[in-house]
C-alpha positions as CSV (number, residue, x, y, z in Angstrom):
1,X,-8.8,28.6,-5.7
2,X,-8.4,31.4,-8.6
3,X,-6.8,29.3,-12.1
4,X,-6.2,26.1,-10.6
5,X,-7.7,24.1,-13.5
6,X,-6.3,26.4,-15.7
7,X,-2.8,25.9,-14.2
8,X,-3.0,22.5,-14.5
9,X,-4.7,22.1,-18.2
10,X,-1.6,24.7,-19.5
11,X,1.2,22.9,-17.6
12,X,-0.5,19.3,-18.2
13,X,2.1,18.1,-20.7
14,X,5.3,19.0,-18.4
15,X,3.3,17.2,-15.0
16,X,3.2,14.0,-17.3
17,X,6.6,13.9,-18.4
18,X,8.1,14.7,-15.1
19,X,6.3,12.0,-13.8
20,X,7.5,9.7,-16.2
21,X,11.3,10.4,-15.6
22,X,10.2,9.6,-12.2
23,X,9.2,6.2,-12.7
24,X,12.1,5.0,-15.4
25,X,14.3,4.7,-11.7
26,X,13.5,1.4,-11.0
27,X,13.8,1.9,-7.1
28,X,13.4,-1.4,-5.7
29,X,13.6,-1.3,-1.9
30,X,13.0,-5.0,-1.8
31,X,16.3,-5.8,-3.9
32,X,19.8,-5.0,-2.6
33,X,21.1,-4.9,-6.1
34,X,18.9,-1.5,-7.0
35,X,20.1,0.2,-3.7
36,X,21.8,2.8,-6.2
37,X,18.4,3.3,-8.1
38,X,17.0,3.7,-5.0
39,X,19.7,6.8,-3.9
40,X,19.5,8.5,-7.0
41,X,15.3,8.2,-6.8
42,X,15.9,9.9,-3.4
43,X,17.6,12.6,-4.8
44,X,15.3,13.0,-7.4
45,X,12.2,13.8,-5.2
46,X,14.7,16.2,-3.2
47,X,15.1,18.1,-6.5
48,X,11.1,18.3,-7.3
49,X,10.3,19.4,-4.1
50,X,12.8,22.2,-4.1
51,X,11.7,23.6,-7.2
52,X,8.2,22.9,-6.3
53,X,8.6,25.5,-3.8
54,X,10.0,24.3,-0.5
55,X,12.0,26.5,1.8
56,X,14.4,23.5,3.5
57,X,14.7,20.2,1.8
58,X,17.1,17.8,2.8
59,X,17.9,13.9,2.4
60,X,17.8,12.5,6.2
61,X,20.0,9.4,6.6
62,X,18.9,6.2,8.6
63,X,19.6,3.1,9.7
64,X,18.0,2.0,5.9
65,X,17.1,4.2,3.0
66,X,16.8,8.2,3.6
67,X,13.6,10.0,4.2
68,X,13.0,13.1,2.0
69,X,11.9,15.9,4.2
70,X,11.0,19.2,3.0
71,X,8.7,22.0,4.3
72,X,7.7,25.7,4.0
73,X,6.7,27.3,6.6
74,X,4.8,30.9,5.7
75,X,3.3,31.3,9.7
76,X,3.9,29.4,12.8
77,X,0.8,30.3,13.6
78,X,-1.3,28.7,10.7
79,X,-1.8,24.8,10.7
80,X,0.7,22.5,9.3
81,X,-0.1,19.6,7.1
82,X,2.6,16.9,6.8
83,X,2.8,14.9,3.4
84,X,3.8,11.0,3.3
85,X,4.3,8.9,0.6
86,X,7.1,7.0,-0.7
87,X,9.6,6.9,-3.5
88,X,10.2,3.4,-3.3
89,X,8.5,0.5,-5.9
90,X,7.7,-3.5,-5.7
91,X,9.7,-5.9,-7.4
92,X,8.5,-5.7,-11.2
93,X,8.9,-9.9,-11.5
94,X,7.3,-11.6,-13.4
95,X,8.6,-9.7,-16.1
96,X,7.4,-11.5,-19.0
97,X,3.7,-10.8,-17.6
98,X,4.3,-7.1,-18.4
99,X,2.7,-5.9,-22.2
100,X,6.1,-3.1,-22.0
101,X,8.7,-3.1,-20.0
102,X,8.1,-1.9,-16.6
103,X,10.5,1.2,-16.2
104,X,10.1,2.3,-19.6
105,X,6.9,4.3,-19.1
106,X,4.3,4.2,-22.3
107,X,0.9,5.9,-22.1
108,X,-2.4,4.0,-23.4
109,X,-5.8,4.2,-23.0
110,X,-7.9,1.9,-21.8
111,X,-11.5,1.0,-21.3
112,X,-11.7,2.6,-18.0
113,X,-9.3,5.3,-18.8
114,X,-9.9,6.7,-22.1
115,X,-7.8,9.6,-21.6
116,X,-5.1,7.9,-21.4
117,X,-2.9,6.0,-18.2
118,X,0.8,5.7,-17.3
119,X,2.1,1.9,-17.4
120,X,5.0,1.5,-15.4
121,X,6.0,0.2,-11.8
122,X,5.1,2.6,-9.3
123,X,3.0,4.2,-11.6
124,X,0.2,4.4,-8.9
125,X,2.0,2.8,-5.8
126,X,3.0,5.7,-5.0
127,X,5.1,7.7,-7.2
128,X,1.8,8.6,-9.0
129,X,0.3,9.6,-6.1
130,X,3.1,10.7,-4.2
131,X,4.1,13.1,-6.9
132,X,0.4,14.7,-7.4
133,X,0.7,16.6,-3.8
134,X,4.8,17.9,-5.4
135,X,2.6,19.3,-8.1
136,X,-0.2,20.5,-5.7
137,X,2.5,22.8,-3.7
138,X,3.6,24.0,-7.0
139,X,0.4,25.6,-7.7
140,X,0.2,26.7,-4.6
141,X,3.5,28.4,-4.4
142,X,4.2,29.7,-7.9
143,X,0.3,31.9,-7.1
144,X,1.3,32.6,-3.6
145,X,-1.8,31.1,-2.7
146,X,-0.7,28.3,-0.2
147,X,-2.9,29.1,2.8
148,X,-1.0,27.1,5.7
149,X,2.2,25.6,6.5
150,X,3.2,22.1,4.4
151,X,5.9,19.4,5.8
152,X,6.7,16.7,3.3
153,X,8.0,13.1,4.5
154,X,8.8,10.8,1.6
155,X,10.4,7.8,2.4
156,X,12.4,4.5,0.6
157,X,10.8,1.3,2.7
158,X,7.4,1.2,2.5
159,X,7.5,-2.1,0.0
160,X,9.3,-3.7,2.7
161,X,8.0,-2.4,6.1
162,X,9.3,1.1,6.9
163,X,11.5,0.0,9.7
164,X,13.8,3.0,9.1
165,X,10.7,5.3,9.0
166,X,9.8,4.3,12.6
167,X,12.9,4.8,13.9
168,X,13.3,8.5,12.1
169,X,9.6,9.3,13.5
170,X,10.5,8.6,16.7
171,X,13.9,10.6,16.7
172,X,12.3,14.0,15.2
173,X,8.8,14.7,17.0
174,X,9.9,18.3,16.7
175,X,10.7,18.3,13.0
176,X,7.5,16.4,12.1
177,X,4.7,18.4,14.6
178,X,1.5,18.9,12.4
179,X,-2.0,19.1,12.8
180,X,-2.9,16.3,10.1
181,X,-1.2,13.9,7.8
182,X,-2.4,13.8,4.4
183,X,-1.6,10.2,2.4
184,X,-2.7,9.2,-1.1
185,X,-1.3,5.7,-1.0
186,X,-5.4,4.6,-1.5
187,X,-7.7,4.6,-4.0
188,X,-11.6,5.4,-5.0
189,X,-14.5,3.2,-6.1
190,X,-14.5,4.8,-9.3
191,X,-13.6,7.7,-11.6
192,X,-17.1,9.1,-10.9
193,X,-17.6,7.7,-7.6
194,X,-14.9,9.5,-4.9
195,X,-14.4,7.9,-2.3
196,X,-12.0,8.6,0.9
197,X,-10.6,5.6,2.6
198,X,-11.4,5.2,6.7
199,X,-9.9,2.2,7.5
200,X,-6.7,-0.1,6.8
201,X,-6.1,-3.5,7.6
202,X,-3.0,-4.6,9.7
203,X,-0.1,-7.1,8.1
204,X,1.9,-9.7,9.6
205,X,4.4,-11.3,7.2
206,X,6.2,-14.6,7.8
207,X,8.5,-17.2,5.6
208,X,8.4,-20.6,6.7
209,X,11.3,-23.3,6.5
210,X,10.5,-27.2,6.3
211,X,13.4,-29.6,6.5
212,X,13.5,-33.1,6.3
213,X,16.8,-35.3,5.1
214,X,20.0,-33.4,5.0
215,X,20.1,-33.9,0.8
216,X,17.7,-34.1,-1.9
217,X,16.8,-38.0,-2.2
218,X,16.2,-40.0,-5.5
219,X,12.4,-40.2,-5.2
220,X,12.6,-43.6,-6.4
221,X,14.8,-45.1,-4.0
222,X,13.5,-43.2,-1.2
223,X,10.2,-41.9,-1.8
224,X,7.7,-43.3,0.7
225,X,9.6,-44.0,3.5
226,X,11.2,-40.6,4.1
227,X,9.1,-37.4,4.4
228,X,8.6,-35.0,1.3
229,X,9.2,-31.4,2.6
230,X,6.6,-30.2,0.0
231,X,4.4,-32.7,0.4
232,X,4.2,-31.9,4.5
233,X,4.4,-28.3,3.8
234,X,1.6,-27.9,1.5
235,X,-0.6,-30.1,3.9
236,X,0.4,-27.6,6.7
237,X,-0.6,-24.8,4.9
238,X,-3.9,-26.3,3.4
239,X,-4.9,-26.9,7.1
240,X,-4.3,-23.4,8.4
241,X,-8.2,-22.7,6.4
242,X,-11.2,-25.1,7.2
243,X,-13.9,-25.8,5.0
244,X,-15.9,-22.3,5.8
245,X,-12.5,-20.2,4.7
246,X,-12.1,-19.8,8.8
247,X,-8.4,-19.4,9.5
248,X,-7.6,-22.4,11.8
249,X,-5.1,-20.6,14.1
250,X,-6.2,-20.5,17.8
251,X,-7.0,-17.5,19.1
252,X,-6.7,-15.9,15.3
253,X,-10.2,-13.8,16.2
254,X,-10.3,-13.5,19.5
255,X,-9.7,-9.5,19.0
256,X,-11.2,-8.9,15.7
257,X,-13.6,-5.9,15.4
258,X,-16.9,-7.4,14.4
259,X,-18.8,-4.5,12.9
260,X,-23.0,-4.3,13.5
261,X,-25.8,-5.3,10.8
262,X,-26.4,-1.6,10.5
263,X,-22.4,-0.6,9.8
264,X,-22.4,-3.4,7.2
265,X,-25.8,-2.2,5.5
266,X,-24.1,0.9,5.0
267,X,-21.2,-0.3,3.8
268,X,-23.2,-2.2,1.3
269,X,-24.5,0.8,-0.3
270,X,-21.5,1.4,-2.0
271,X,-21.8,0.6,-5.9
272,X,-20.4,-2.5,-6.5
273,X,-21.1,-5.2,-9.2
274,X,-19.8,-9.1,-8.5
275,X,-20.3,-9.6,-12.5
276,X,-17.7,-7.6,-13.4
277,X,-15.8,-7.9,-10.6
278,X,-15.2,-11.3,-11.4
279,X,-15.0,-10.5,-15.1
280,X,-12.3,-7.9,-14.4
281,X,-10.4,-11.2,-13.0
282,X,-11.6,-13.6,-15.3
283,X,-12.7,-15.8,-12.9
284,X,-15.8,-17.7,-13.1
285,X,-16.5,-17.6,-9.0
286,X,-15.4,-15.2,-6.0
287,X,-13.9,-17.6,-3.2
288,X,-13.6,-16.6,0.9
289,X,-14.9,-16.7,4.1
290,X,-18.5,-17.9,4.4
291,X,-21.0,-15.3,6.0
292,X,-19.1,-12.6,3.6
293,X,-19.8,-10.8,1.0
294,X,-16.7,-9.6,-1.2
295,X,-16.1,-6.6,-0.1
296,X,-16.5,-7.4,3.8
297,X,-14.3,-10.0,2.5
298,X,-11.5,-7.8,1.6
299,X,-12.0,-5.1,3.8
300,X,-13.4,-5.8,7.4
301,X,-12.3,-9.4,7.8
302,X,-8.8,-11.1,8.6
303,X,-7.2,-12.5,6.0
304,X,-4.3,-15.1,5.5
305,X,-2.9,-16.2,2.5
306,X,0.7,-17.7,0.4
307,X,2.6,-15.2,-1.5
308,X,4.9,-17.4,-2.6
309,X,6.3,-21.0,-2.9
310,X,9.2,-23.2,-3.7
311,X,11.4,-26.1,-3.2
312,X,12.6,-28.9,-5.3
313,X,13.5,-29.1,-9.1
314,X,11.7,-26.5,-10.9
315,X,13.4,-26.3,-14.4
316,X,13.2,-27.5,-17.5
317,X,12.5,-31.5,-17.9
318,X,12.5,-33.9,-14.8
319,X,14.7,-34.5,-11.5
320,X,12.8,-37.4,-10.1
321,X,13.6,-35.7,-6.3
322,X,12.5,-35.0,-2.9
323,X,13.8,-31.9,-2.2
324,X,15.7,-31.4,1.3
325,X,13.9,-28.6,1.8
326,X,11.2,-26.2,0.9
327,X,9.9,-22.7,1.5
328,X,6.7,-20.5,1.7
329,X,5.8,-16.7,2.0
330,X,2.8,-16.0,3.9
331,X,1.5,-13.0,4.7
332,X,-1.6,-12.2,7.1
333,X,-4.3,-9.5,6.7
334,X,-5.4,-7.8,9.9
335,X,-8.1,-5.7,11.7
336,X,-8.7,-3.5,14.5
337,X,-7.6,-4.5,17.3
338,X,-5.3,-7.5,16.3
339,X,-1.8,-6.9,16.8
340,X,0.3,-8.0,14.4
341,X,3.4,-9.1,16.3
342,X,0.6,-11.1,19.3
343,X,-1.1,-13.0,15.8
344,X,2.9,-13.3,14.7
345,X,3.2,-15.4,17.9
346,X,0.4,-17.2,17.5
347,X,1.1,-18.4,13.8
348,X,4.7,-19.1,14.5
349,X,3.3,-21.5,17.9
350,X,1.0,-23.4,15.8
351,X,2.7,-23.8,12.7
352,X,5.4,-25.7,14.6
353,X,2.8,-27.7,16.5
354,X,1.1,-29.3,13.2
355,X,4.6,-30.2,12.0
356,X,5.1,-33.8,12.0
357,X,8.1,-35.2,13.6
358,X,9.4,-36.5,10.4
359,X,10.5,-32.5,9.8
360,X,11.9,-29.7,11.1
361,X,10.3,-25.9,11.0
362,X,11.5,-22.9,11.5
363,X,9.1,-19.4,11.0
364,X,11.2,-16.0,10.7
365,X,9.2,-12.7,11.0
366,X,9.8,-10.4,8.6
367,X,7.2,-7.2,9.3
368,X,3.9,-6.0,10.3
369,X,1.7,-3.2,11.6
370,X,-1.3,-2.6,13.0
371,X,-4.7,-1.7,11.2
372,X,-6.4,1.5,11.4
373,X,-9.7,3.3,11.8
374,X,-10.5,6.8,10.9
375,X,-13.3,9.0,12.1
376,X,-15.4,10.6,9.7
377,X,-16.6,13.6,12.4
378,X,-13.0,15.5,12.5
379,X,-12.2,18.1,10.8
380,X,-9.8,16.5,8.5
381,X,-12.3,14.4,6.8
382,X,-14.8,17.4,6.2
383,X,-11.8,18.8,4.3
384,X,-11.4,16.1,2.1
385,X,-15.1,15.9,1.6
386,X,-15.7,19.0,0.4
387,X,-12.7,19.1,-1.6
388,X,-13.9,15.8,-3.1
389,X,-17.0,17.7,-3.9
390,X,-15.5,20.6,-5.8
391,X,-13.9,18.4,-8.0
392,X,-15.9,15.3,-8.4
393,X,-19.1,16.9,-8.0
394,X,-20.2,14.2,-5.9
395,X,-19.7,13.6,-2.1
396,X,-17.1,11.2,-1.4
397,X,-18.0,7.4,-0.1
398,X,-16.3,6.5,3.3
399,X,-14.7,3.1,2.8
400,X,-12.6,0.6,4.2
401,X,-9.8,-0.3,2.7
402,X,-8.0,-4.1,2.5
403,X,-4.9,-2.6,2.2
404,X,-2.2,-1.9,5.0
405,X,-0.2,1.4,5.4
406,X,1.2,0.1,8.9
407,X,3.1,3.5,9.3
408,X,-0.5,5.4,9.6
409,X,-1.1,3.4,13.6
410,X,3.0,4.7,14.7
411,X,1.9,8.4,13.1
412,X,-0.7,8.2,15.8
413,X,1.0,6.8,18.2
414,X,4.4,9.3,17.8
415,X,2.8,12.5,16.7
416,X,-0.4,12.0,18.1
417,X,-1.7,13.1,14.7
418,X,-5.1,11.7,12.8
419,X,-4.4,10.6,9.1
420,X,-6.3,11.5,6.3
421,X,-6.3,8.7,3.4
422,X,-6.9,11.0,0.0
423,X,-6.2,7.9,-2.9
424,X,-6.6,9.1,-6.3
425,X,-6.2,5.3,-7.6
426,X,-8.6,2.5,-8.9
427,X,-8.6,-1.6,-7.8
428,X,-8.0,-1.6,-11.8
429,X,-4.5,-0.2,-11.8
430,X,-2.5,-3.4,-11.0
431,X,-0.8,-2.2,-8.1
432,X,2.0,-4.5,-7.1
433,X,0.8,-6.7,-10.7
434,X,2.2,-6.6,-14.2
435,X,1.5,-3.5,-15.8
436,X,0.5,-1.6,-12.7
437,X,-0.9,1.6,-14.1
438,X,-2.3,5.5,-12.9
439,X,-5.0,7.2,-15.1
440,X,-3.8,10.6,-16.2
441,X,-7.1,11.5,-15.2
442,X,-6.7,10.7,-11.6
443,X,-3.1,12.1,-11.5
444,X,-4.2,15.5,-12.4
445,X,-7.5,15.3,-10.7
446,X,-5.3,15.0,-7.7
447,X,-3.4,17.8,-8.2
448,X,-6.8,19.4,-8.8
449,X,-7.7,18.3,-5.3
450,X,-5.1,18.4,-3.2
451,X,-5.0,22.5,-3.0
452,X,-8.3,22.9,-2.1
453,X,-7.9,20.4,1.2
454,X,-5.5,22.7,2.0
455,X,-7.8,25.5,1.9
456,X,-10.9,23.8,3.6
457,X,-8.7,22.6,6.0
458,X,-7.6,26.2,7.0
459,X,-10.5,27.3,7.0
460,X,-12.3,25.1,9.4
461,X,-9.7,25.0,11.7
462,X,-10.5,28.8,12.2
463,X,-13.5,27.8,13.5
């Protein structure tokens, strides 16, 4: 494409700072108390993509937050590429783990990004990202060189399940028809090693509830003879692993995907070095399932594990209790083939039968969605790779990704559409952490990248 590193080195300075506005909304979808941030961030990504170059851009009400949908359409005839990402951000807690506070931006560099990164929530998950393909139509527009059609659907949920988002999909087939989605919600091995993510995981999220007496008890008086909520809960979780890291649950793998000692010898070509893995972590050992290596660990296999946990007297000082009740978070990691609400089921069935009758449980659901696999053979991926090539230099790796994006699966399902996964970010960047983070030079190499997928993508669908 003619001057688009030129484009982007002489309007570098503006791309950074419009980012930055971006992320100062602290547009917490998880936290009713932000719902105006979360509007107003709405509004903001309407006003980008109109100036970016978008024919029709409106804010499209639901049930939840509104989706951001844009397009410009230069010929029915040419294929149509539709945009996703999400304007939405994870809780920033715990605060006083962040070096600067986490919707004021602040640009540092760093030992893997000497030029520089972005600190701030969101930073890479997604506004980063999502805001690199705003750019990319920019370009394209501004030097009438955009070579097909572009839809853009930007939504507010996607920290806490995109409920709304499935129920605007499956109201506006019409709106939405495409011949390939393009998400960067992923990331690469490295700076010089691209990479283009093939696979997500599935999720299943649960909270669990275990009561015993109707108050909090004086431990002394009653401890021993009544049951300790905690106590029983942390037992009931400890046994839902056994001594291999196997998740206990029956029937937990009856449908996972197990991939063939040839697929996991490729997969172990990609660079990766345990030393400073676990020195990125500062951990003296990697922990998991046996039979694994790490990054089978986090990619290919099931996962479950406790987000969070509470119950009792947790301030300052002592209060000698046992606590009436207590409370967990636990969220499951899924592949191929497991469905998320059929492994809900089964956790919620045997969490309550390995309660004791000395307790009460109660499981509620919260949201899931199913894992995904991408071909490497269509013509969407060739587009990425080359364009991964022009930039990078290098051809990119296909890897699986521990993540989950459960929207990608209901894309397929609803549009019947494949879903290309072009992530621009590194494991480094603290997503969902303190001081999550986007290197300036992954921002604008995305913008660099992201035009000329549009143009490979044309062009072999000519063919």
């Amino acid at each position: 494409m003619n001057n688009l590193k030129s484009y982007i080195k002489n309007n570098k300075t503006r791309f950074i700072d419009e980012l930055i506005e971006l992320l100062k909304i602290p547009s917490i979808s998880a936290d009713a108390s932000y719902k105006n941030d979360v509007l107003k961030t709405a509004d903001a990504v309407k006003e980008a993509l109109n100036k970016a170059g978008c024919d029709k851009v409106e804010i499209c009400e639901t049930p939840g937050y509104p989706i951001v949908y844009g397009e410009k359409i230069i010929d029915p005839k040419l294929p149509t590429i539709l945009v996703y990402g999400h304007y939405d951000v994870q809780p920033a807690d715990p605060l006083e783990l962040w070096d600067s506070p986490p919707f004021e931006p602040i640009i540092k560099k760093t030992e893997i990004h000497p030029e520089g990164a972005i600190f701030a929530r969101g930073a890479c998950d997604d506004k980063g990202q999502m805001y690199m393909h705003v750019k990319a139509l920019e370009f394209m527009t501004s030097t009438n060189q955009l070579p097909c059609n572009v839809k853009f659907m930007i939504e507010g949920e996607e920290e806490v399940g995109s409920e709304s988002l499935g129920w605007f999909v499956k109201r506006n087939h019409e709106k939405l028809a495409n011949n390939i989605i393009l998400i960067s919600d992923t990331g690469m091995i490295a700076n010089d090693i691209p990479s283009i993510t093939t696979g997500l995981r599935g999720l299943s999220y649960v909270e669990v509830e275990v009561t015993g007496p109707n108050r909090d008890l004086h431990s002394g008086l009653y401890g021993g003879a009544v049951a300790n909520p905690i106590n029983i809960l942390t037992k009931m979780i400890a046994s839902l692993h056994d001594e291999n890291n196997h998740i206990t649950i029956p029937g937990f793998y009856d449908k996972v995907e197990e991939l063939s000692s040839d697929e996991r010898a490729e997969m172990a070509k990609a660079p990766f070095s345990l030393d400073a893995y676990k020195k990125a972590l500062d951990i003296d050992e990697v922990y998991g399932e046996k039979g694994y290596t790490t990054n089978e660990r986090n990619s290919i296999r099931p996962t479950l594990d406790v987000n969070g946990i509470w119950g009792g007297y947790t301030g300052e000082g002592a209060k000698t209790v046992i606590a009436s009740q207590a409370f967990a978070k636990i969220s499951m990691r899924l592949v191929p083939n497991q469905d998320w609400k059929e492994i809900t089921d089964l956790f919620k069935t045997h969490f309550e039968s390995i309660a004791p009758k000395s307790v009460k449980v109660k499981v509620t659901p919260h949201h899931g969605g199913q894992g995904y696999v991408t071909p490497i053979d269509t013509i969407g991926y060739k587009a990425a790779s080359k364009a991964y090539q022009d930039t990078f230099g290098k051809t990119p790796i296909p890897q699986r990704s521990g993540g989950s994006i459960p929207i990608v699966s209901l894309f397929e399902d609803e549009l019947k559409s494949k879903t290309i996964l072009m992530g621009f970010g590194l494991n480094s960047d603290a997503i969902h952490s303190p001081n999550e983070h986007f290197g300036i030079f992954n921002y604008l190499k995305g913008i660099e990248t992201i035009p000329l997928f549009y143009n490979y993508f044309t062009e072999l669908s000519k063919q």
